[in-house]
Jmol script that loads the backbone (N, CA, C; Angstrom):
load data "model"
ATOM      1  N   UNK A   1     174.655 169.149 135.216  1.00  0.00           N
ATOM      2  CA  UNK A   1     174.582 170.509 134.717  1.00  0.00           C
ATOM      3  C   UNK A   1     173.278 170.678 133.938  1.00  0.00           C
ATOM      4  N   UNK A   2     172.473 171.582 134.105  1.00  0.00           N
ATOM      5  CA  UNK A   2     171.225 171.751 133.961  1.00  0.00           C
ATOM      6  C   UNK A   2     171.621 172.143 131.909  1.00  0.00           C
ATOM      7  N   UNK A   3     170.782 172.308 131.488  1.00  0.00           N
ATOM      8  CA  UNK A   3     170.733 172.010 129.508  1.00  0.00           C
ATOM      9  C   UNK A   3     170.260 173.729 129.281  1.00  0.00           C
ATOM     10  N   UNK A   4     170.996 173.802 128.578  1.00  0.00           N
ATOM     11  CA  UNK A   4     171.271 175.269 128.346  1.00  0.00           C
ATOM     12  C   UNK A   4     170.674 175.605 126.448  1.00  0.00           C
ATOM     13  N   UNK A   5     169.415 176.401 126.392  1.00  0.00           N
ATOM     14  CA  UNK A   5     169.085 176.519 125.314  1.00  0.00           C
ATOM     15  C   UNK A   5     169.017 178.123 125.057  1.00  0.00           C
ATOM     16  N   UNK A   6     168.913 178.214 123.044  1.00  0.00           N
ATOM     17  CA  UNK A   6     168.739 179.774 123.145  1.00  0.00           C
ATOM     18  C   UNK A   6     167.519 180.159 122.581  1.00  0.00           C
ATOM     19  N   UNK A   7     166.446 181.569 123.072  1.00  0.00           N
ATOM     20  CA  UNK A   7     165.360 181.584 122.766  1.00  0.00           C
ATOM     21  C   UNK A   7     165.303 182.192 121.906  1.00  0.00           C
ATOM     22  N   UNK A   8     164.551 182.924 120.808  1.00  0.00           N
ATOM     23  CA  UNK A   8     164.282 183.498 119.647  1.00  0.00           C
ATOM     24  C   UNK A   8     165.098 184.656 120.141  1.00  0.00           C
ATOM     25  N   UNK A   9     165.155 185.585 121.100  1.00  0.00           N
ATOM     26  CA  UNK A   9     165.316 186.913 120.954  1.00  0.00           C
ATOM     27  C   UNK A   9     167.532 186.633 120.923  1.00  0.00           C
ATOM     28  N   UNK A  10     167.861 185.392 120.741  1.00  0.00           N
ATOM     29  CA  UNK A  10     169.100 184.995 120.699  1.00  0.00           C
ATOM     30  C   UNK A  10     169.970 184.865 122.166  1.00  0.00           C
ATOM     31  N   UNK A  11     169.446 185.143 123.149  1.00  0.00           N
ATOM     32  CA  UNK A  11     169.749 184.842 124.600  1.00  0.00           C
ATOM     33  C   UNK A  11     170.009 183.417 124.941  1.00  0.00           C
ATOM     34  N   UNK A  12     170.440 183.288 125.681  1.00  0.00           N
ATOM     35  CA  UNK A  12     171.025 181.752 125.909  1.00  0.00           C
ATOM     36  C   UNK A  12     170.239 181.677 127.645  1.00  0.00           C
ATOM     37  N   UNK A  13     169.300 180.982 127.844  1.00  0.00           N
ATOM     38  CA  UNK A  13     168.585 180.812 128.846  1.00  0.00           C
ATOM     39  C   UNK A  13     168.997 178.964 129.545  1.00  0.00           C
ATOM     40  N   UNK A  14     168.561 178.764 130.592  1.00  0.00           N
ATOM     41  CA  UNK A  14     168.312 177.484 131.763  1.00  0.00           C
ATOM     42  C   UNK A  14     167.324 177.231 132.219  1.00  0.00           C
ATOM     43  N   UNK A  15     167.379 176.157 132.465  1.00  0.00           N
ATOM     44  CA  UNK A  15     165.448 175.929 133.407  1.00  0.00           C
ATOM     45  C   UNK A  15     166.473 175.500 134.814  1.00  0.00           C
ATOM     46  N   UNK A  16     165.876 176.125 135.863  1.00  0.00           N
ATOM     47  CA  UNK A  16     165.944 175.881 137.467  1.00  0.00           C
ATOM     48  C   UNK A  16     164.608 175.043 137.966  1.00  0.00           C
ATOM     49  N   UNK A  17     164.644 174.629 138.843  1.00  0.00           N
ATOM     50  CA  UNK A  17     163.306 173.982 139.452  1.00  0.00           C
ATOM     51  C   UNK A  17     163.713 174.688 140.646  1.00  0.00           C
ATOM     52  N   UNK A  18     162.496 175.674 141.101  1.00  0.00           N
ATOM     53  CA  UNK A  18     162.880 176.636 142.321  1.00  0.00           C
ATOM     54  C   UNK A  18     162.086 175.731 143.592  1.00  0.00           C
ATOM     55  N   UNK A  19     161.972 176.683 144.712  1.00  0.00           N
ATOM     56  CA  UNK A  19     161.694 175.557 146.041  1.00  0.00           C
ATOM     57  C   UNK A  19     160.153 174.792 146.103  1.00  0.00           C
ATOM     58  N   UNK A  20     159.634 175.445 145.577  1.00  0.00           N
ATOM     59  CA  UNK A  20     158.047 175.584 145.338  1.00  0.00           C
ATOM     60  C   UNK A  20     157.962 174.006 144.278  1.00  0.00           C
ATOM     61  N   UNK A  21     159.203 173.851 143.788  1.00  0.00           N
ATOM     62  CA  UNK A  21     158.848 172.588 142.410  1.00  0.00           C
ATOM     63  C   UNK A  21     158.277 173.672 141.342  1.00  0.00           C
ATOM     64  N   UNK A  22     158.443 174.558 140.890  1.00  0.00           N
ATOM     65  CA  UNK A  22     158.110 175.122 139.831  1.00  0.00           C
ATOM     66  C   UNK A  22     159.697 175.233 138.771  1.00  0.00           C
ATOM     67  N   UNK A  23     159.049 174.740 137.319  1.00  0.00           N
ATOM     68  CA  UNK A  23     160.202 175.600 136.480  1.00  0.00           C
ATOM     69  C   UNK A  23     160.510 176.605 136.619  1.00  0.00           C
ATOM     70  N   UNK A  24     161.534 177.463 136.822  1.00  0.00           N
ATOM     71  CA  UNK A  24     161.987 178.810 136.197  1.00  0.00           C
ATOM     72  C   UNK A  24     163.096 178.344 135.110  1.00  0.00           C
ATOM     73  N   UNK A  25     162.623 179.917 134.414  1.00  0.00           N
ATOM     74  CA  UNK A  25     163.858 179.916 132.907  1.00  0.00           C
ATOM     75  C   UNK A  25     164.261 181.042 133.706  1.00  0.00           C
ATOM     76  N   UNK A  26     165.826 180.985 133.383  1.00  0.00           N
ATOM     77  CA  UNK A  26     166.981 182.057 134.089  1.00  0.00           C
ATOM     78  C   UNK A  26     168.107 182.041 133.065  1.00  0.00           C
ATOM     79  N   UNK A  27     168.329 183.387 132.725  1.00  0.00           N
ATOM     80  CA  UNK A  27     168.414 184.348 131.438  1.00  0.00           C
ATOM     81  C   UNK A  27     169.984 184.164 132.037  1.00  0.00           C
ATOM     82  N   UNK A  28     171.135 183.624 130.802  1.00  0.00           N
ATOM     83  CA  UNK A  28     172.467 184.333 131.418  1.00  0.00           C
ATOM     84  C   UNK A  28     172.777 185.391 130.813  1.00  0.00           C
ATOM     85  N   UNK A  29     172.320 185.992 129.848  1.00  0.00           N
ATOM     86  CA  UNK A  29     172.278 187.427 129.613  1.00  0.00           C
ATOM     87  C   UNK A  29     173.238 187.605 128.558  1.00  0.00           C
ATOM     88  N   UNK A  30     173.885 186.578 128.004  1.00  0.00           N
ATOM     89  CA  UNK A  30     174.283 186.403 127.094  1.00  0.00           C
ATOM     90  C   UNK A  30     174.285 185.855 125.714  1.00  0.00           C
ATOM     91  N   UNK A  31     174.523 186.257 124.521  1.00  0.00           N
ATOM     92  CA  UNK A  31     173.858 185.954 122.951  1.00  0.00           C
ATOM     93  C   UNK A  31     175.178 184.364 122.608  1.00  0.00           C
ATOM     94  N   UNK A  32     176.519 185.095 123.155  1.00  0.00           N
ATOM     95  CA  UNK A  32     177.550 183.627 122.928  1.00  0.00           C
ATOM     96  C   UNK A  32     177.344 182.169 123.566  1.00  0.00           C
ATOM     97  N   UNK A  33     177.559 181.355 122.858  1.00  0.00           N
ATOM     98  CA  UNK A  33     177.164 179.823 124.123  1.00  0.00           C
ATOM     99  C   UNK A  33     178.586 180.294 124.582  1.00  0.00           C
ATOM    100  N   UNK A  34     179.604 180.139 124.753  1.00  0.00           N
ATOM    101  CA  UNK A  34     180.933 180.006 125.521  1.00  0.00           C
ATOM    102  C   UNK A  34     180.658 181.065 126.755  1.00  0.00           C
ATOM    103  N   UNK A  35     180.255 182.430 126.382  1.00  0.00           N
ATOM    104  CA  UNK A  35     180.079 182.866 127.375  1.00  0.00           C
ATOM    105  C   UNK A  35     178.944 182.259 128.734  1.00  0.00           C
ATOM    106  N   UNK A  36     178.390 181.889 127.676  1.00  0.00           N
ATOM    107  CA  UNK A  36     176.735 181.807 128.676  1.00  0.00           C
ATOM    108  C   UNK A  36     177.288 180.477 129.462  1.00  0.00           C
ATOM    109  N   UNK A  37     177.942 179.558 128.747  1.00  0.00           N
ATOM    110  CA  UNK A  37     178.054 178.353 129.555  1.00  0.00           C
ATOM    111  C   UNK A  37     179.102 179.171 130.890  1.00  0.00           C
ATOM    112  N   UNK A  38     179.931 179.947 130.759  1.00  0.00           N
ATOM    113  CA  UNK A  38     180.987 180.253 132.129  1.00  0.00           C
ATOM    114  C   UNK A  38     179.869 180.887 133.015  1.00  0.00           C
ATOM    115  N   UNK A  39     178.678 182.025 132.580  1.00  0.00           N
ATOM    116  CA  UNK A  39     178.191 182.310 133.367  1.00  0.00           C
ATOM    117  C   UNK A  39     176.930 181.398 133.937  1.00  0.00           C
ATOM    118  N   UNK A  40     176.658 180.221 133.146  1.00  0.00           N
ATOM    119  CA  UNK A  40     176.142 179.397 133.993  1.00  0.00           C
ATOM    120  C   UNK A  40     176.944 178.607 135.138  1.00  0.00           C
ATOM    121  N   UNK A  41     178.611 178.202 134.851  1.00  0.00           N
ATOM    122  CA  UNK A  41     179.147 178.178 135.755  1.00  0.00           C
ATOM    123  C   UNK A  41     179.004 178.267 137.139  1.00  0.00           C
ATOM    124  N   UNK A  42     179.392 180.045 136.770  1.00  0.00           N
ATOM    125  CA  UNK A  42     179.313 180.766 137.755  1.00  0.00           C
ATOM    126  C   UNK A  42     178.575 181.225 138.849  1.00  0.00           C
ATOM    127  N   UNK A  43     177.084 180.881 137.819  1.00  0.00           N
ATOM    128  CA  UNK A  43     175.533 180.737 138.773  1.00  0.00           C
ATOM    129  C   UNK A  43     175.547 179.600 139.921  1.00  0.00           C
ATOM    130  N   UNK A  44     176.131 178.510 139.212  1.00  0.00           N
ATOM    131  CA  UNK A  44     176.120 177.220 140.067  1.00  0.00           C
ATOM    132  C   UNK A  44     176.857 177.328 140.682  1.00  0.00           C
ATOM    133  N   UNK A  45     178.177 177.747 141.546  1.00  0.00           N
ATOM    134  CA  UNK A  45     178.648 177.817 142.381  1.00  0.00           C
ATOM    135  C   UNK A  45     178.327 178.687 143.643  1.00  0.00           C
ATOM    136  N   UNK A  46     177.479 180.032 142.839  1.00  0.00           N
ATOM    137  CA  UNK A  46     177.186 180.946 143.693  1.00  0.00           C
ATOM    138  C   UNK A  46     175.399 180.649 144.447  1.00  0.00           C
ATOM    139  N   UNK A  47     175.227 179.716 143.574  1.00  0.00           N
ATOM    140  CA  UNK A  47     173.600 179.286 144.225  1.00  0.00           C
ATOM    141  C   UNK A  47     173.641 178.465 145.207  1.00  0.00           C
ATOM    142  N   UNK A  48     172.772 178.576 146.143  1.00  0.00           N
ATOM    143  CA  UNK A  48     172.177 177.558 147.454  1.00  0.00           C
ATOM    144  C   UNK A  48     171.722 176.573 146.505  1.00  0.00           C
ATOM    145  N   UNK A  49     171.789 175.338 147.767  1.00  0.00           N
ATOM    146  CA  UNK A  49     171.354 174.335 147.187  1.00  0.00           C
ATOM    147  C   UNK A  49     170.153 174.109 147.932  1.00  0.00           C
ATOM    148  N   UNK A  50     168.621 173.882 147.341  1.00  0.00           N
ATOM    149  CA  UNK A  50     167.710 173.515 147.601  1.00  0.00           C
ATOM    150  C   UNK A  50     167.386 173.295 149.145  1.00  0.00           C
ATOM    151  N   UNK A  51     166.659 173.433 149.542  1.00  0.00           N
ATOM    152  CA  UNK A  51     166.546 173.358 150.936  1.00  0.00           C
ATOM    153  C   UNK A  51     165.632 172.003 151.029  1.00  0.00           C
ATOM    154  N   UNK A  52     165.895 170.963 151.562  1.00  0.00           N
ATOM    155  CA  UNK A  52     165.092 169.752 151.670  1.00  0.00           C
ATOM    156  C   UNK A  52     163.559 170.304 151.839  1.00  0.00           C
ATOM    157  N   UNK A  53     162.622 169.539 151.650  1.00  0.00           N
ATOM    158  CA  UNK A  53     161.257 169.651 151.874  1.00  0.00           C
ATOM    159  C   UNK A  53     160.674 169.032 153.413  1.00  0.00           C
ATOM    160  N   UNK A  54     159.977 169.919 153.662  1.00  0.00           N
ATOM    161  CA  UNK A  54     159.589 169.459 155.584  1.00  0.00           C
ATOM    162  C   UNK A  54     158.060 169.408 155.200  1.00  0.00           C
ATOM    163  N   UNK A  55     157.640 168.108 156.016  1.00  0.00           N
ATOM    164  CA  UNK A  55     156.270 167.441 156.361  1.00  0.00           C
ATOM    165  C   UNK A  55     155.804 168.879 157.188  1.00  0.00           C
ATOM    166  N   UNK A  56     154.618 168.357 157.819  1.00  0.00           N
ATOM    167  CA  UNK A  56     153.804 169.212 158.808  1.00  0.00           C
ATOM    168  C   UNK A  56     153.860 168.374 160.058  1.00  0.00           C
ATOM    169  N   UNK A  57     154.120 166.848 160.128  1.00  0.00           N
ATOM    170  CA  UNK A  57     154.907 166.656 161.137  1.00  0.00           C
ATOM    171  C   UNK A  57     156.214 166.937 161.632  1.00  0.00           C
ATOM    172  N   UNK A  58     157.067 166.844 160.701  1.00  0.00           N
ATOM    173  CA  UNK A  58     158.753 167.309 160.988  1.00  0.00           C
ATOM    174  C   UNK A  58     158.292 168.977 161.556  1.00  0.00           C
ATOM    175  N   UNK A  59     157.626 169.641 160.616  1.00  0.00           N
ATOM    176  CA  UNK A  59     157.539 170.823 161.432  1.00  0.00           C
ATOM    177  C   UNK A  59     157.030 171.036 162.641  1.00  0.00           C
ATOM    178  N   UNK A  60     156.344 170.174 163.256  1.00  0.00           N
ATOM    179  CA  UNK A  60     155.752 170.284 164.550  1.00  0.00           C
ATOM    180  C   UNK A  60     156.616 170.067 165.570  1.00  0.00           C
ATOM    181  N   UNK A  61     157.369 168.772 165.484  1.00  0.00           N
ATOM    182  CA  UNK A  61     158.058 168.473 166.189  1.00  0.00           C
ATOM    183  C   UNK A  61     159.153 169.511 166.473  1.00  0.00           C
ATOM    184  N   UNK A  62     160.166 169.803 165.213  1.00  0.00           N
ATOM    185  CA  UNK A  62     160.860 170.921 165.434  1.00  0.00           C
ATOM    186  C   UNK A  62     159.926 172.365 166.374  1.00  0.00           C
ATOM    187  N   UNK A  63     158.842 172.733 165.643  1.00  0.00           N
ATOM    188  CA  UNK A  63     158.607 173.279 166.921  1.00  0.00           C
ATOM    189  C   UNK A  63     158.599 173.475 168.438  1.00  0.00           C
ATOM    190  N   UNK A  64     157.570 172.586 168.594  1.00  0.00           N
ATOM    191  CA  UNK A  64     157.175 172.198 169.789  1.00  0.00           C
ATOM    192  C   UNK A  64     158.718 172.214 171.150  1.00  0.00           C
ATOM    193  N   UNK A  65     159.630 171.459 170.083  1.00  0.00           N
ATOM    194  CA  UNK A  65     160.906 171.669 170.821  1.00  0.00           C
ATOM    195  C   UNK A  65     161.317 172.862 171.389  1.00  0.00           C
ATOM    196  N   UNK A  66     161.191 173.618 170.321  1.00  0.00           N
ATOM    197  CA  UNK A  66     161.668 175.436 170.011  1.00  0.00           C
ATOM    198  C   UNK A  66     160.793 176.022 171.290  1.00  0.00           C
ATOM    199  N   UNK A  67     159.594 176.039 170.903  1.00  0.00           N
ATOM    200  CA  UNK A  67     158.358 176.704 171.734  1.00  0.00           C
ATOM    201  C   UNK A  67     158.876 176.609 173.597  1.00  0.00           C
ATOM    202  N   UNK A  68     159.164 175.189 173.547  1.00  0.00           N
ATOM    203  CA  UNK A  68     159.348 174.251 174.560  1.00  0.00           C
ATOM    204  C   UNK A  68     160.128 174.950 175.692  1.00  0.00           C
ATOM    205  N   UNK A  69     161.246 175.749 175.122  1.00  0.00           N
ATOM    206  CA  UNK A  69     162.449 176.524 175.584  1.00  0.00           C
ATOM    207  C   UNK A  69     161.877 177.988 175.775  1.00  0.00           C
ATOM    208  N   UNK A  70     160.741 178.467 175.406  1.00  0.00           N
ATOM    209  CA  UNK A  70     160.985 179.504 175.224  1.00  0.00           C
ATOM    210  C   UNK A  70     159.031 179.978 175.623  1.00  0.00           C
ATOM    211  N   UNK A  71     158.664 179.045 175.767  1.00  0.00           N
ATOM    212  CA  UNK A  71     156.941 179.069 176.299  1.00  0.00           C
ATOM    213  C   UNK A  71     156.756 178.348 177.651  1.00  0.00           C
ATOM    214  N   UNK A  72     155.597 178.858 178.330  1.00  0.00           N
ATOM    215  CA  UNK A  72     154.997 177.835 179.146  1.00  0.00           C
ATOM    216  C   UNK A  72     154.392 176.360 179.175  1.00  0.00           C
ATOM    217  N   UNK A  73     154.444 175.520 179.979  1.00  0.00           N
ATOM    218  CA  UNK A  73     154.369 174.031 179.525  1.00  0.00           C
ATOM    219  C   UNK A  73     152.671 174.157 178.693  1.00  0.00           C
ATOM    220  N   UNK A  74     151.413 175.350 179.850  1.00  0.00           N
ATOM    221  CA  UNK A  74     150.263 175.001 178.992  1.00  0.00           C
ATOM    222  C   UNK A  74     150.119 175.620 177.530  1.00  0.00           C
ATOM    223  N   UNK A  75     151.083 176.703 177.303  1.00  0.00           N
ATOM    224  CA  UNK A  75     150.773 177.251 175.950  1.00  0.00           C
ATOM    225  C   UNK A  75     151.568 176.011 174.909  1.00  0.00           C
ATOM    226  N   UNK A  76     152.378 175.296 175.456  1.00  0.00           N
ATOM    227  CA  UNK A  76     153.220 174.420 174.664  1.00  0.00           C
ATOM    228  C   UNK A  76     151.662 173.142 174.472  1.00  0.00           C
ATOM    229  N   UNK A  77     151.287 172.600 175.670  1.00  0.00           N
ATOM    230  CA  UNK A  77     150.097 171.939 175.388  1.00  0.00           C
ATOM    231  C   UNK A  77     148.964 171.965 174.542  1.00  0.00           C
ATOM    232  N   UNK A  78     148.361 173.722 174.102  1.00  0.00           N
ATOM    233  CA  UNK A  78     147.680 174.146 173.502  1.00  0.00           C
ATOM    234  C   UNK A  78     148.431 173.668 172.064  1.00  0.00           C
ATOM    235  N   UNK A  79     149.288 174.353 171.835  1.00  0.00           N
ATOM    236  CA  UNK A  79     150.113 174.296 170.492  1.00  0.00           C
ATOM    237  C   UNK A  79     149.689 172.830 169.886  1.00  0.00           C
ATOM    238  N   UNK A  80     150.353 172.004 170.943  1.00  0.00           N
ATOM    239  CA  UNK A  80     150.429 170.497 170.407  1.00  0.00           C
ATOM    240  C   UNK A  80     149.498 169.644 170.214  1.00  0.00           C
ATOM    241  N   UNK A  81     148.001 170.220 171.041  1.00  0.00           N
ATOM    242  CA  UNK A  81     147.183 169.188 170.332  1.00  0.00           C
ATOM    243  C   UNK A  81     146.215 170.674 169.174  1.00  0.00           C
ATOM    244  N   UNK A  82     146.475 171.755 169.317  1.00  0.00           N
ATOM    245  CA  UNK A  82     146.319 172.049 167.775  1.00  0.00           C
ATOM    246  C   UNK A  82     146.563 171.554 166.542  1.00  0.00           C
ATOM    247  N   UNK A  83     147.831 171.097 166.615  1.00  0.00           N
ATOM    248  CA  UNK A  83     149.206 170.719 165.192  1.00  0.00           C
ATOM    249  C   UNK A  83     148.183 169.532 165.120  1.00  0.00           C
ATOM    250  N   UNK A  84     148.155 168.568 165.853  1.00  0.00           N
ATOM    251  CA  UNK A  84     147.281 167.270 166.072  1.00  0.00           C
ATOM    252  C   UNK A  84     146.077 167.464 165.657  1.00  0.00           C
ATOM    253  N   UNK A  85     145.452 168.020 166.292  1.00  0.00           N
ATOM    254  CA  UNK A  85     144.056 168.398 165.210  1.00  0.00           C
ATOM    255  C   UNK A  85     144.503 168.697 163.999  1.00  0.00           C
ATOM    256  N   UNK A  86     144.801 169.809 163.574  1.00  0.00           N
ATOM    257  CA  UNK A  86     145.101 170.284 161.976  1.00  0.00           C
ATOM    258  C   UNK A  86     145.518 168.992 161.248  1.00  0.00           C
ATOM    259  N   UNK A  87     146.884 168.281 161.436  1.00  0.00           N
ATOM    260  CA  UNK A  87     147.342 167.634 160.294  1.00  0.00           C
ATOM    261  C   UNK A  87     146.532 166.447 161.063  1.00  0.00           C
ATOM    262  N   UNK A  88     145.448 165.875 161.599  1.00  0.00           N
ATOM    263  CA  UNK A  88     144.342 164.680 161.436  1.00  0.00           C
ATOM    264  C   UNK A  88     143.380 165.521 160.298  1.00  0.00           C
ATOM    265  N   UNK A  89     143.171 166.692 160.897  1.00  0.00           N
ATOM    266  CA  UNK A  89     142.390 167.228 159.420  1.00  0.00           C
ATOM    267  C   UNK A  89     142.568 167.311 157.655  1.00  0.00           C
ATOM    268  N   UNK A  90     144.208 168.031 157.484  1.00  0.00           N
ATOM    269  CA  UNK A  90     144.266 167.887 156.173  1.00  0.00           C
ATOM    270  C   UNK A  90     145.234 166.914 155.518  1.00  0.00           C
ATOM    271  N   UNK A  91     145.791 166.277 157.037  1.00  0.00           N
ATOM    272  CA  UNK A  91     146.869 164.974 156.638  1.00  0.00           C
ATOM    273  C   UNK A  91     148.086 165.795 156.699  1.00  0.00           C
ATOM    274  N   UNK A  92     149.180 164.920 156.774  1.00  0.00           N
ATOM    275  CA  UNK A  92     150.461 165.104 156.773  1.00  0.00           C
ATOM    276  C   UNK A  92     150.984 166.163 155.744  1.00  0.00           C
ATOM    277  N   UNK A  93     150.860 167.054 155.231  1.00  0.00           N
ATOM    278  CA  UNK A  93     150.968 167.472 153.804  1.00  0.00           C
ATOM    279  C   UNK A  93     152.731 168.233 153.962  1.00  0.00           C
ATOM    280  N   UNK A  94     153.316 168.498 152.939  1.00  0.00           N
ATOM    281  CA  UNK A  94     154.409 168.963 152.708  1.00  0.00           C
ATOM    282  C   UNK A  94     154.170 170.426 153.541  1.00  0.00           C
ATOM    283  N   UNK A  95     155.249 170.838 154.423  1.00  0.00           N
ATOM    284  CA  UNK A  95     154.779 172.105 154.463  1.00  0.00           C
ATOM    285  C   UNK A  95     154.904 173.309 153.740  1.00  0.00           C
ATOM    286  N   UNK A  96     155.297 173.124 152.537  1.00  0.00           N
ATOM    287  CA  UNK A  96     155.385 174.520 151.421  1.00  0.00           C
ATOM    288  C   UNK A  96     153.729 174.125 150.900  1.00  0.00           C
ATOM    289  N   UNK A  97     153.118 173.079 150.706  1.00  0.00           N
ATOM    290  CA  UNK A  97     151.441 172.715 150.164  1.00  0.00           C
ATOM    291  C   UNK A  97     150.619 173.427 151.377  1.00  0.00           C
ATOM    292  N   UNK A  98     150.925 173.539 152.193  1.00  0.00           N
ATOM    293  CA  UNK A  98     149.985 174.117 153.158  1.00  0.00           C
ATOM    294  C   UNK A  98     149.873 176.020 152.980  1.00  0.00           C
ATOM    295  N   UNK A  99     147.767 176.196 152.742  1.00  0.00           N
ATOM    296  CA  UNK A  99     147.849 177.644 152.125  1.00  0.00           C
ATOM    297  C   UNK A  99     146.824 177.791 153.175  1.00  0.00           C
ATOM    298  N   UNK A 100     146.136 179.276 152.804  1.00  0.00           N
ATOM    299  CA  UNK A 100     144.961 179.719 153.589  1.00  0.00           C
ATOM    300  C   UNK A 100     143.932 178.820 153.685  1.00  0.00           C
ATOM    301  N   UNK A 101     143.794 178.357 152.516  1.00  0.00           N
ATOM    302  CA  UNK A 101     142.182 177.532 152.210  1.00  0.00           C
ATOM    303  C   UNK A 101     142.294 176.289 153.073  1.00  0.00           C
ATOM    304  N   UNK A 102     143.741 175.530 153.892  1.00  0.00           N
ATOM    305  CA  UNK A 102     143.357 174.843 154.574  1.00  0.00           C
ATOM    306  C   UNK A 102     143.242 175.100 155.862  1.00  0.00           C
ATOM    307  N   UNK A 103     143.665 176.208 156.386  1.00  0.00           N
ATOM    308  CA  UNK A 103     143.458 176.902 157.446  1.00  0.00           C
ATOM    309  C   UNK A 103     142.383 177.633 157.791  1.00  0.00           C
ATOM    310  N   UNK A 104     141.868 178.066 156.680  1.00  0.00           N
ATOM    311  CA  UNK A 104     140.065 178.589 156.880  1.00  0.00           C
ATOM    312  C   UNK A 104     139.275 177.307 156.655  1.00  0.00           C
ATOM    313  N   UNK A 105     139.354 176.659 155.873  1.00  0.00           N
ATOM    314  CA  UNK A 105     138.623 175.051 156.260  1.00  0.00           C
ATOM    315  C   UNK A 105     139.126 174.597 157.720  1.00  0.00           C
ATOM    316  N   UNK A 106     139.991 174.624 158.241  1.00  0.00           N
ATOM    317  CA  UNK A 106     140.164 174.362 159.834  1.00  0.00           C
ATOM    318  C   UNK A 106     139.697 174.843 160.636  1.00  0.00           C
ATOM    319  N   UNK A 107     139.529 176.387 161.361  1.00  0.00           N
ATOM    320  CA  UNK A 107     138.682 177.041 162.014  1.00  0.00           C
ATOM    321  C   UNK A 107     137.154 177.436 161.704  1.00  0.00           C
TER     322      UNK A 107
END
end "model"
wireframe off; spacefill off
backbone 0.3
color backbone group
């Protein structure tokens, strides 16, 4: 259970780590701890749980599969030694780390 503190304005707040790996503070909107702890509860049951983190290989592959069904064998060819070029270029990287700047450094 994530640690439940209260900030000056007397609110009873949480820290989340959202998908990105960033802190968020998330407000239960309440001044009581008894309350705030049920509606932290209540947050945690009603929240998704994190979605695992995917390489830029895992994503290719899952592609390529996808594409596979649903493209021609040469546009599927094109695709695949693109992905191959790119991640020899900026490496394997997480695919939520992948932004513009490595894609305009690519073309």
């Amino acid at each position: 259970m994530p640690s439940l503190f209260k900030r000056s304005n007397g609110i009873f707040y949480y820290v989340r780590i959202d998908e990105s790996g960033r802190r968020r503070w998330i407000s239960t909107h309440q001044k009581n701890k008894q309350q705030a702890l049920a509606t932290l509860q209540n947050l945690q049951t009603v929240q998704k749980p994190l979605s695992p983190r995917c390489s830029l290989d895992e994503f290719r592959k899952d592609f390529l599969t996808h594409a596979a069904t649903i493209l021609a064998p040469g546009t599927v060819g094109i695709y695949a030694k693109t992905f191959a070029c790119f991640i020899k270029f900026v490496g394997n990287l997480q695919l939520h780390a992948v932004n513009a700047r490595h894609v305009d450094a690519y073309t």
